[in-house]
Backbone as a chain_set.jsonl record, in Angstrom:
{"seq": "XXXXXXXXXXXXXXXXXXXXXXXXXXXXXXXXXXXXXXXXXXXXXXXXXXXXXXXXXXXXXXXXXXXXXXXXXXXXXXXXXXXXXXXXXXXXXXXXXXXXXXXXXXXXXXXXXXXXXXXXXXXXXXXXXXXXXXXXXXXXXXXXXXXXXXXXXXXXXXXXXXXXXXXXXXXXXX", "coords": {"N": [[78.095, 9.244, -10.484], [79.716, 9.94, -7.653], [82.936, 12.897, -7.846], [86.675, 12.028, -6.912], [86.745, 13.925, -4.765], [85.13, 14.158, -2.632], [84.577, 11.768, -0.556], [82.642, 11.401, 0.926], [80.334, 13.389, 1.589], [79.993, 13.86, -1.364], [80.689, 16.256, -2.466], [82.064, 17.636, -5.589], [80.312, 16.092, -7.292], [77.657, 15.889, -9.843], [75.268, 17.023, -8.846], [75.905, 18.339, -6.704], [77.797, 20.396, -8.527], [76.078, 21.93, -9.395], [74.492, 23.447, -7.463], [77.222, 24.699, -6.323], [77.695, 26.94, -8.536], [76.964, 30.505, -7.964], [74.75, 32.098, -9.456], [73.071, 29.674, -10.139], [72.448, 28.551, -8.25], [71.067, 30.064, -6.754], [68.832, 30.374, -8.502], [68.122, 28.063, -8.387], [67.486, 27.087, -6.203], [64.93, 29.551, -5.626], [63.519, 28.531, -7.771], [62.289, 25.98, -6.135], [61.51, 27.887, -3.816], [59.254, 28.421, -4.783], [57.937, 26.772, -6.012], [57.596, 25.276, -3.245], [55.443, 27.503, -2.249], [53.378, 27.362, -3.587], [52.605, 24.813, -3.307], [51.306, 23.705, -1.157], [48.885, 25.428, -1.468], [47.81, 24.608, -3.554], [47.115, 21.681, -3.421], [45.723, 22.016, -0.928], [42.915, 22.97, -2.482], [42.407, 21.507, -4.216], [41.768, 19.231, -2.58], [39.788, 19.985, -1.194], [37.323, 20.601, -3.433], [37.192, 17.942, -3.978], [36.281, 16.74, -0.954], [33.899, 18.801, -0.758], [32.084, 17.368, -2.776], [31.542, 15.423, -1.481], [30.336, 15.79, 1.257], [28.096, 17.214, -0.131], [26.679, 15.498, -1.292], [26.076, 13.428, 1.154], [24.844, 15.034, 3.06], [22.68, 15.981, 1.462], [21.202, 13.505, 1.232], [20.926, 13.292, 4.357], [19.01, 15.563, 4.774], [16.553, 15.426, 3.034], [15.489, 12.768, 4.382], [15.965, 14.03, 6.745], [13.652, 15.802, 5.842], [11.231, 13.943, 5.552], [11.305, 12.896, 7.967], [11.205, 14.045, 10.402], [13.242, 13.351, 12.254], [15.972, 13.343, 13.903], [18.508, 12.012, 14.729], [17.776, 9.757, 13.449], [17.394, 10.493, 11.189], [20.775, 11.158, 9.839], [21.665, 8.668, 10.647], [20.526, 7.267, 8.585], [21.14, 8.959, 6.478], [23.337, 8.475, 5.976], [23.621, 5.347, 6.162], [22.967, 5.017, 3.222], [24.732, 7.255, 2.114], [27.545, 5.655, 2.982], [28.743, 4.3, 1.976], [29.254, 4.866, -0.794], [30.832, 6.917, -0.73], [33.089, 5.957, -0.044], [33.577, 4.558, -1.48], [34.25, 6.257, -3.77], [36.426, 7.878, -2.304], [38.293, 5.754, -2.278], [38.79, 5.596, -4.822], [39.807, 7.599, -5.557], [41.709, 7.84, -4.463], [44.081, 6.26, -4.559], [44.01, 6.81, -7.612], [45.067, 9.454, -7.14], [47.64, 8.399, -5.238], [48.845, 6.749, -7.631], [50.768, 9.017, -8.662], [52.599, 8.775, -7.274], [54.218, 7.396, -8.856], [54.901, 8.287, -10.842], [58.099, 10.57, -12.262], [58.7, 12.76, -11.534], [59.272, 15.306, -8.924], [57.485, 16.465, -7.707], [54.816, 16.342, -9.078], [54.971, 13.685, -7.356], [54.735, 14.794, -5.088], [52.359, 15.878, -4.506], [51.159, 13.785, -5.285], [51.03, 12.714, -2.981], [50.472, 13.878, -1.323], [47.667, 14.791, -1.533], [46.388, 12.058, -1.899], [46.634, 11.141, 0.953], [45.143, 13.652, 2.527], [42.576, 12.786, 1.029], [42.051, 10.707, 2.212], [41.7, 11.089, 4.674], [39.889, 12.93, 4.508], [37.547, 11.773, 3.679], [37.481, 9.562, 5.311], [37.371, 10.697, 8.255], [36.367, 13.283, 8.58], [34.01, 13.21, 7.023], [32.852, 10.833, 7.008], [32.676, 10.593, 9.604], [32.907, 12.981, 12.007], [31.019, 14.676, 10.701], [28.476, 13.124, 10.917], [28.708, 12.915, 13.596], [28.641, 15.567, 14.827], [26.056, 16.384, 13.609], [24.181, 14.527, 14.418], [24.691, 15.781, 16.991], [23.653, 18.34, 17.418], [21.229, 17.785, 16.348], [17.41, 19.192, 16.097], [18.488, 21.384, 15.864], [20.378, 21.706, 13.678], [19.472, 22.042, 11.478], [18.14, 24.497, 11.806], [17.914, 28.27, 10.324], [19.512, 30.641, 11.119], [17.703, 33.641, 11.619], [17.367, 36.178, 10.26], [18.458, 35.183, 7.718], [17.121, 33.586, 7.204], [14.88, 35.152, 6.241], [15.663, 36.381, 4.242], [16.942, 34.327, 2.354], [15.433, 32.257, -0.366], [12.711, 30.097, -0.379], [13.348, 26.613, -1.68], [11.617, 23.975, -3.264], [13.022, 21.698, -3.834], [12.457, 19.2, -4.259], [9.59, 18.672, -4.653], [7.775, 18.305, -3.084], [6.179, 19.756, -1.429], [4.243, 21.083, -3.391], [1.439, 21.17, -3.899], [-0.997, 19.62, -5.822], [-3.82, 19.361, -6.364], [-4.121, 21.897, -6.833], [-5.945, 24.455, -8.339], [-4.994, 25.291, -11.446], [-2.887, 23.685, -11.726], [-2.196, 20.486, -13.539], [-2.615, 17.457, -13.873], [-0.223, 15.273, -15.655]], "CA": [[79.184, 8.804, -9.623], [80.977, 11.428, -7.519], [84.053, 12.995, -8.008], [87.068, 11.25, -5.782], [87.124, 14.701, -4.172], [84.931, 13.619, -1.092], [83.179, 10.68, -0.943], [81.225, 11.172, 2.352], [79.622, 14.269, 1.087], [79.317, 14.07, -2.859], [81.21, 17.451, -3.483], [82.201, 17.367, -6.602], [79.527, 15.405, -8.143], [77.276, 16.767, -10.933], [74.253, 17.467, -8.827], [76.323, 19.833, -5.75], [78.438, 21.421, -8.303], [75.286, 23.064, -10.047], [74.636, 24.376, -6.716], [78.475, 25.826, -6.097], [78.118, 28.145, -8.482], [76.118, 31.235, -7.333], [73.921, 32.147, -10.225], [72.498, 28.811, -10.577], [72.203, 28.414, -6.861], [69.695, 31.017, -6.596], [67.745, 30.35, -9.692], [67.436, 26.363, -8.034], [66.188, 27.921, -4.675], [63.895, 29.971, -6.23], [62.424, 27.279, -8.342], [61.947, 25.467, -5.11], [60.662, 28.372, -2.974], [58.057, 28.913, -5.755], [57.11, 25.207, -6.068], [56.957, 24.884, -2.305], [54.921, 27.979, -1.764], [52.125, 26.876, -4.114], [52.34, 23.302, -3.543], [49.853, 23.111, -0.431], [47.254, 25.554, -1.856], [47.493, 23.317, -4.609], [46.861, 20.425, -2.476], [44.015, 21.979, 0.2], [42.236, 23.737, -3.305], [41.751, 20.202, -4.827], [41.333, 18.501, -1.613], [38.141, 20.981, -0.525], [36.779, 20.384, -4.155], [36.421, 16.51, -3.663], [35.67, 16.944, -0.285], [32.189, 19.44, -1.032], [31.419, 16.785, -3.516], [31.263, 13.904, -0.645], [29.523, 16.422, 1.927], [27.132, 17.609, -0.525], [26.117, 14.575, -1.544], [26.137, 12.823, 2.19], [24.063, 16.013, 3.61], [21.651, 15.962, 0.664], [20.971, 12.452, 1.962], [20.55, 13.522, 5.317], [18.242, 16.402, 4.471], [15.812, 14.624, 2.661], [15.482, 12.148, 5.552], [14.799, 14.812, 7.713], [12.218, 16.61, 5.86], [10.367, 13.497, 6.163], [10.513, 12.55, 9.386], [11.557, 15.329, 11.522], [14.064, 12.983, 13.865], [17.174, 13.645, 13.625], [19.362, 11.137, 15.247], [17.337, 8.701, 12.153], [18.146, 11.188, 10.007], [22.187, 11.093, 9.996], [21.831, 7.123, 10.069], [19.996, 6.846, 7.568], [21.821, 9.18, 5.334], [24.733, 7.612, 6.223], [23.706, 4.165, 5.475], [22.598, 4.961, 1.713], [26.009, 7.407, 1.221], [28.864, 5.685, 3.95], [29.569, 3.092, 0.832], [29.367, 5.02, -2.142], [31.525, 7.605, -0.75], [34.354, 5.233, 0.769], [34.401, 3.795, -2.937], [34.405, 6.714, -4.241], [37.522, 7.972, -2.079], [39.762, 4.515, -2.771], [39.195, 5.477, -6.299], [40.663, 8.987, -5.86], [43.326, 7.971, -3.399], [44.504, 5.295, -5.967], [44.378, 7.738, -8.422], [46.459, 10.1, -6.468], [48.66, 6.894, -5.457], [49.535, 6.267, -8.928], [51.528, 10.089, -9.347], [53.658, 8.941, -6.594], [54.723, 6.018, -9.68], [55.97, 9.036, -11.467], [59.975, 10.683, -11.8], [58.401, 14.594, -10.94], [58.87, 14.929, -7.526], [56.467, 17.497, -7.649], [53.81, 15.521, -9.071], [55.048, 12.917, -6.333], [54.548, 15.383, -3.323], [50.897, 16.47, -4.629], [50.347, 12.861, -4.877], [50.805, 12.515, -1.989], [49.493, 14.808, -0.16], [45.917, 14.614, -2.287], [45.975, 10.827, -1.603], [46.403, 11.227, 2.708], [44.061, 14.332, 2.685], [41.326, 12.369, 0.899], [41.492, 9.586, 2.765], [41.607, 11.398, 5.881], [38.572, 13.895, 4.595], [36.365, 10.951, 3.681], [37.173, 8.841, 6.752], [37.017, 11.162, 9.402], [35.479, 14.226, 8.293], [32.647, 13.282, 6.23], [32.01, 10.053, 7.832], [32.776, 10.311, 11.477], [32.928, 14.29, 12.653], [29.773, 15.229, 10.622], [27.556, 12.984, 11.132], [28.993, 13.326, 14.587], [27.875, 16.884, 14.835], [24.541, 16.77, 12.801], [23.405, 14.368, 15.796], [24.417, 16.333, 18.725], [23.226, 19.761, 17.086], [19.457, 17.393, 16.509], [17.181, 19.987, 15.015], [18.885, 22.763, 15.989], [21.308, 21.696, 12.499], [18.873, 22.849, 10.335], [17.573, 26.198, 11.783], [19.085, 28.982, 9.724], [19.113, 32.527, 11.898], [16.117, 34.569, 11.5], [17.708, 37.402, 9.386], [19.058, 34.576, 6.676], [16.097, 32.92, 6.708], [14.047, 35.837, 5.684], [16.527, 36.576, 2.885], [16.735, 33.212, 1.43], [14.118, 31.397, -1.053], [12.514, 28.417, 0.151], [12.88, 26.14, -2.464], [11.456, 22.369, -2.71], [13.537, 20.623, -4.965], [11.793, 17.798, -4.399], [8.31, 18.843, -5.205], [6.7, 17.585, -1.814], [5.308, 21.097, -1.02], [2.849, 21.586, -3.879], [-0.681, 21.381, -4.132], [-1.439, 19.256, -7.27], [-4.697, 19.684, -6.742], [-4.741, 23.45, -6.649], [-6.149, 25.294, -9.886], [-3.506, 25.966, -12.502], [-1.871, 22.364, -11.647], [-2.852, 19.423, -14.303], [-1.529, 15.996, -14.032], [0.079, 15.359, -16.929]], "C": [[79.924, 10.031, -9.128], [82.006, 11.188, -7.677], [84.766, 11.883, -6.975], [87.052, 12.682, -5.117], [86.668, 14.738, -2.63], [84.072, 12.683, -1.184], [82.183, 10.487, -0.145], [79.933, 12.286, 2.013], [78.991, 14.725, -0.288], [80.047, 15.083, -3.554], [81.819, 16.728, -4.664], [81.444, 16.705, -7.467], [78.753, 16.354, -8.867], [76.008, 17.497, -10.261], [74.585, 18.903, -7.701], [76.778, 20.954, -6.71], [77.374, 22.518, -8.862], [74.866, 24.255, -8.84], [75.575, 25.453, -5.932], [78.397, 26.826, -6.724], [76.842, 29.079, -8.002], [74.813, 31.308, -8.355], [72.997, 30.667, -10.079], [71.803, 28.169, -8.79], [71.083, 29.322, -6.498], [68.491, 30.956, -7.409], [67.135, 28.871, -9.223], [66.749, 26.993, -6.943], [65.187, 29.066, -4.896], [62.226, 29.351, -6.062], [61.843, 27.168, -6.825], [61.162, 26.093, -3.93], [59.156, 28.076, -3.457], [57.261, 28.135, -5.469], [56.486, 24.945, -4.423], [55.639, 25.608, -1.228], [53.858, 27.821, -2.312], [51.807, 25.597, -3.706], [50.819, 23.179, -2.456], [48.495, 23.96, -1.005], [46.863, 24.94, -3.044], [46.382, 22.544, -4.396], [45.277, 21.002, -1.452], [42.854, 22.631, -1.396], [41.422, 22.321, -4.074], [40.883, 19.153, -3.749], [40.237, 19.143, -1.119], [37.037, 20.656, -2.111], [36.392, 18.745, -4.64], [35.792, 16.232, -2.62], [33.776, 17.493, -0.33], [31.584, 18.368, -1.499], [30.879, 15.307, -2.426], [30.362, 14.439, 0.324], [28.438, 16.787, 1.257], [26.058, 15.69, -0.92], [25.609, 13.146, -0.092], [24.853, 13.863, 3.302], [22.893, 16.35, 2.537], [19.921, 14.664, 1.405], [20.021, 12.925, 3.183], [19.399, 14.611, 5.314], [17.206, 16.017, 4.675], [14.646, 13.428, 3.798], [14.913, 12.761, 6.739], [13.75, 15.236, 7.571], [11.21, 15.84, 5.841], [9.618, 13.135, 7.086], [10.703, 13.277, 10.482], [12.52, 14.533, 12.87], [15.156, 12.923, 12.799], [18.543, 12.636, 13.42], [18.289, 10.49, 13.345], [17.615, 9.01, 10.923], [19.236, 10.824, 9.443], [22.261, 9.656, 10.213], [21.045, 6.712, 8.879], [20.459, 7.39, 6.071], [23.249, 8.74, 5.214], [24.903, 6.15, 6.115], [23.899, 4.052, 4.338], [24.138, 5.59, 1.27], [27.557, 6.451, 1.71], [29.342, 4.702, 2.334], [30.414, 3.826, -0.72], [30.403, 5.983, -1.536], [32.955, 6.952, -0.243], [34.978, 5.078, -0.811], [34.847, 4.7, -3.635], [36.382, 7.211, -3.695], [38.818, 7.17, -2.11], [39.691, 4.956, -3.739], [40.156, 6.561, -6.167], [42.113, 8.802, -5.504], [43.95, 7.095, -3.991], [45.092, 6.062, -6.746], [45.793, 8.652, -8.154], [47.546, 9.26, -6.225], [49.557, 6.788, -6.306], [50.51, 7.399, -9.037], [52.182, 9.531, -8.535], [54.892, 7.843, -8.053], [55.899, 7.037, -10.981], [57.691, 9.677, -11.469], [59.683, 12.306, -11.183], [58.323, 14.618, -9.856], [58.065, 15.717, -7.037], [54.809, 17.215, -7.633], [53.834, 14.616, -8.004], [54.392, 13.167, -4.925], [53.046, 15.814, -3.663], [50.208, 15.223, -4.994], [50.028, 12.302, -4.02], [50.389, 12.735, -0.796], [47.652, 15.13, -0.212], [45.501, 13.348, -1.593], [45.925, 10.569, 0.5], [45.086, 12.174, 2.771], [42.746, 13.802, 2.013], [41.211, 11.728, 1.378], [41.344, 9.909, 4.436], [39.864, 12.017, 5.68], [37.607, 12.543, 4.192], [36.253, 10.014, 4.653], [36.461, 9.184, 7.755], [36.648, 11.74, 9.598], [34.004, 13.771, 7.981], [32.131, 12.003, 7.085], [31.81, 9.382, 9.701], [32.298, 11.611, 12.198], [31.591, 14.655, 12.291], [28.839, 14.688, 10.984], [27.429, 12.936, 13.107], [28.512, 14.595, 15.182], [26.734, 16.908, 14.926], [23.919, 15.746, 13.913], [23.177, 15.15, 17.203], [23.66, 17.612, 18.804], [21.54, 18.801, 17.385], [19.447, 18.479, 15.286], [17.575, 21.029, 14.985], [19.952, 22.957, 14.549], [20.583, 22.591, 11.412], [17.876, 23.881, 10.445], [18.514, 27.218, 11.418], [18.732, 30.427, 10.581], [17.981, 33.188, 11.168], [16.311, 35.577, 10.269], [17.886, 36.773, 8.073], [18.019, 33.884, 6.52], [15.015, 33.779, 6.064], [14.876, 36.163, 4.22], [16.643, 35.593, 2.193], [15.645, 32.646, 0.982], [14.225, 30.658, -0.84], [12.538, 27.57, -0.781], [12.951, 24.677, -2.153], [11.786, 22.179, -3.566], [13.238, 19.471, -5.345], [9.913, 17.701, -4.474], [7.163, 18.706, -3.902], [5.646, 18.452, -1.194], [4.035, 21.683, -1.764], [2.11, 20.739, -3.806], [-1.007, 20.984, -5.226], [-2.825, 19.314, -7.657], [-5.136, 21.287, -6.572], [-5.127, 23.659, -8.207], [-4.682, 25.604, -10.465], [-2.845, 24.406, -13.175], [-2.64, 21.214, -12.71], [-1.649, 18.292, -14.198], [-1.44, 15.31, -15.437], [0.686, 13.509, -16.891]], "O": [[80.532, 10.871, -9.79], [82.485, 10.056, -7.738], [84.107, 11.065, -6.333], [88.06, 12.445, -4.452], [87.341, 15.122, -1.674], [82.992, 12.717, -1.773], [81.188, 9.771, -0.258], [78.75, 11.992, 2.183], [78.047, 15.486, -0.499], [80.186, 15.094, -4.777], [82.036, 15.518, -4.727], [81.909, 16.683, -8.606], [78.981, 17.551, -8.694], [75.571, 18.48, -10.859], [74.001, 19.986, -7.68], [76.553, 22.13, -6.422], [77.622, 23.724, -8.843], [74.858, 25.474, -9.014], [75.264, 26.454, -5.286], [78.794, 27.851, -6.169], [75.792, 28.522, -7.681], [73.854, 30.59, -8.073], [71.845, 31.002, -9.802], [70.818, 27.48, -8.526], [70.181, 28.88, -5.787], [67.38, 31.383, -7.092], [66.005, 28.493, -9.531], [65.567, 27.335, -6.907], [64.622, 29.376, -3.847], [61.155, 29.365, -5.455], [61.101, 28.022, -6.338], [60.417, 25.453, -3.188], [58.201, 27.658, -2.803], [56.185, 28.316, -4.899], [55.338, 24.555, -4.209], [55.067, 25.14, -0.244], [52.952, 28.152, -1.547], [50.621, 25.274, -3.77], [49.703, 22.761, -2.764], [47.363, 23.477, -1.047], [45.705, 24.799, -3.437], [45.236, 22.569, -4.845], [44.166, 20.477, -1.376], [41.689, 22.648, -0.998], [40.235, 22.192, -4.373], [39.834, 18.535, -3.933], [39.667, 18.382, -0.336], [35.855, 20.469, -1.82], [35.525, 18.429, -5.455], [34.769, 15.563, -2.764], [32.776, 16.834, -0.049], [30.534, 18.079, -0.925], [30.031, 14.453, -2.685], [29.39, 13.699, 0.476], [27.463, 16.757, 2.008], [24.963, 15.199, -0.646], [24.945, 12.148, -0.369], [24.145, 13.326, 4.155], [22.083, 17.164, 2.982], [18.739, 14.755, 1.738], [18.792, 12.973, 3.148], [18.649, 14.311, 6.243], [16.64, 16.0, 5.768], [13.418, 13.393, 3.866], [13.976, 12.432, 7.466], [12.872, 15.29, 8.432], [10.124, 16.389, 6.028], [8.414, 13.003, 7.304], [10.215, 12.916, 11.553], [12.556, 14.906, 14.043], [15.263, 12.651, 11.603], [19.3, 12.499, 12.46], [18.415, 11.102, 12.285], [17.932, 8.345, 9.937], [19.063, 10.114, 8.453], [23.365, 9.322, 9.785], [21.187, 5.594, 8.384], [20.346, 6.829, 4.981], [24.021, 8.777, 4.256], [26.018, 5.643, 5.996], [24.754, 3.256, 3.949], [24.827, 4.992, 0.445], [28.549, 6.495, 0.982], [30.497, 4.711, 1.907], [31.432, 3.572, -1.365], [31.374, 5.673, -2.227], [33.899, 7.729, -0.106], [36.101, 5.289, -1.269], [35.842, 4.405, -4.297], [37.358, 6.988, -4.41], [39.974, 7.582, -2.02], [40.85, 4.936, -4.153], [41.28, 6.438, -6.653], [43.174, 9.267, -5.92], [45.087, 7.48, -3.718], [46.314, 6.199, -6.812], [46.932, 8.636, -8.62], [48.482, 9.352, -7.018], [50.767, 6.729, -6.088], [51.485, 6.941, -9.632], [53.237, 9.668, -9.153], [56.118, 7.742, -7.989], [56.932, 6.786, -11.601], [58.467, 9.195, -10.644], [60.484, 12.876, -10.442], [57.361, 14.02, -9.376], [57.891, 15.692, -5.819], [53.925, 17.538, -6.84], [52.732, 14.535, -7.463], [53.858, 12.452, -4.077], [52.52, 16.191, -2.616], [48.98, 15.217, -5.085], [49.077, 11.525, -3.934], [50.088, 12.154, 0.246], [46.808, 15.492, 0.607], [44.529, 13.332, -0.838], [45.134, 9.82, 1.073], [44.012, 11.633, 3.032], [41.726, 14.363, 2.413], [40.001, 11.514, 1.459], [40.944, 9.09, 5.264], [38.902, 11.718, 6.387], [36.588, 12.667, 4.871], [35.145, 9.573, 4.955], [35.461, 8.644, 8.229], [36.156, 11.69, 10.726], [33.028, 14.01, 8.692], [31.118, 12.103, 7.778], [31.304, 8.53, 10.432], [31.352, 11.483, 12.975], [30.835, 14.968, 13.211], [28.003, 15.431, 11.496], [26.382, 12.928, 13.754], [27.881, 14.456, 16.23], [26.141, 17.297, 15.932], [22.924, 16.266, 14.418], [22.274, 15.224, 18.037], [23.12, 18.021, 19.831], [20.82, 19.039, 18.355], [20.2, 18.77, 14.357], [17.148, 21.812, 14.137], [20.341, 24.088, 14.26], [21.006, 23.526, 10.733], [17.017, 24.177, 9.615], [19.648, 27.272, 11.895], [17.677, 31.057, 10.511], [17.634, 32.96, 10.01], [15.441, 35.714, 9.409], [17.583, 37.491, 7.12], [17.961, 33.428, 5.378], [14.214, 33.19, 5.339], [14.267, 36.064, 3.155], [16.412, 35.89, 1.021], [14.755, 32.447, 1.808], [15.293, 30.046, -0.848], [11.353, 27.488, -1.107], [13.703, 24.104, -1.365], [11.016, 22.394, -4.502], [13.55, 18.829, -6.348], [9.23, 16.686, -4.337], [5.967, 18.995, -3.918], [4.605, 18.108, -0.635], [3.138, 22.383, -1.293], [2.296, 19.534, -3.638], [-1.416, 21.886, -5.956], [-3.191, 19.325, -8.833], [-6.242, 21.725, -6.253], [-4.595, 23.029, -9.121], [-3.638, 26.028, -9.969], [-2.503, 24.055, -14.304], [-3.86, 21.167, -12.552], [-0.428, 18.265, -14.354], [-2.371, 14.912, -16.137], [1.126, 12.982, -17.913]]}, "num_chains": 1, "name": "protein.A"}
């Protein structure tokens, strides 16, 4: 309850006068620079590490797809049929999750719940399932040619086995 000293403004109440005096006035704005100068790389550091996990797993998809059939456009619908679900569900769960800190009294936790829970639901809406596969059509196959110089430097590897030769010497089917 504030003081009677102004009632339109609060002076006198317990939460201005900590900021009248000086010492304590600087040590609160501080805090607060501190908090507000970490808060977003907080926020984009977590939000890029759920993100990868929805692109990697949505462009795995799409990969795959291509290296069978070499069309593109069929590609990017087709990896986008098998992930557009699992990754939607996956992002209500997070953005829920996030959701819930706003339920907390930290307004700290509040503002990084809230800023986790918009940025995922933006990065799995419109990023992952609108812009990329948006892209990865108009590029075609030009998405998955890597420059000449990076392609000689990188190992080809088939993670998916489709490239060997089971009947070459060495190989036994086990």
């Amino acid at each position: 309850m504030p003081s009677p000293k102004d009632e339109r403004t609060g002076s006198g109440s317990s939460g201005t006068a900590l900021l009248e005096r000086p010492r304590t006035k600087r040590a609160i704005l501080r805090t607060l620079g501190e908090t507000c100068a970490r808060r977003p790389v907080v926020v984009i550091l977590l939000w890029q590490g759920v993100g990868i996990d929805y692109e990697v797993f949505l462009l795995s998809r799409v990969h795959e797809a291509w290296m069978r059939t070499h069309d593109s456009k069929g590609s990017v619908a087709h990896g986008l049929e098998i992930t557009a679900r699992v990754i939607t569900c996956a992002a209500l769960i997070m953005v829920s999750v996030f959701a819930a800190f706003l339920l907390g009294d930290d307004i700290v936790v509040k503002m990084l719940g809230l800023g986790l829970a918009v940025s995922v639901l933006v990065d799995a809406t419109i990023v992952r399932l609108l812009l990329v596969p948006a892209v990865m059509t108009l590029l075609g196959p030009r998405a998955w040619w890597p420059p000449r110089r990076l392609d000689r430097i990188l190992p080809h590897i088939d993670s998916e086995g489709d490239s060997v030769d089971l009947s070459a010497p060495g190989y036994e089917h086990v």
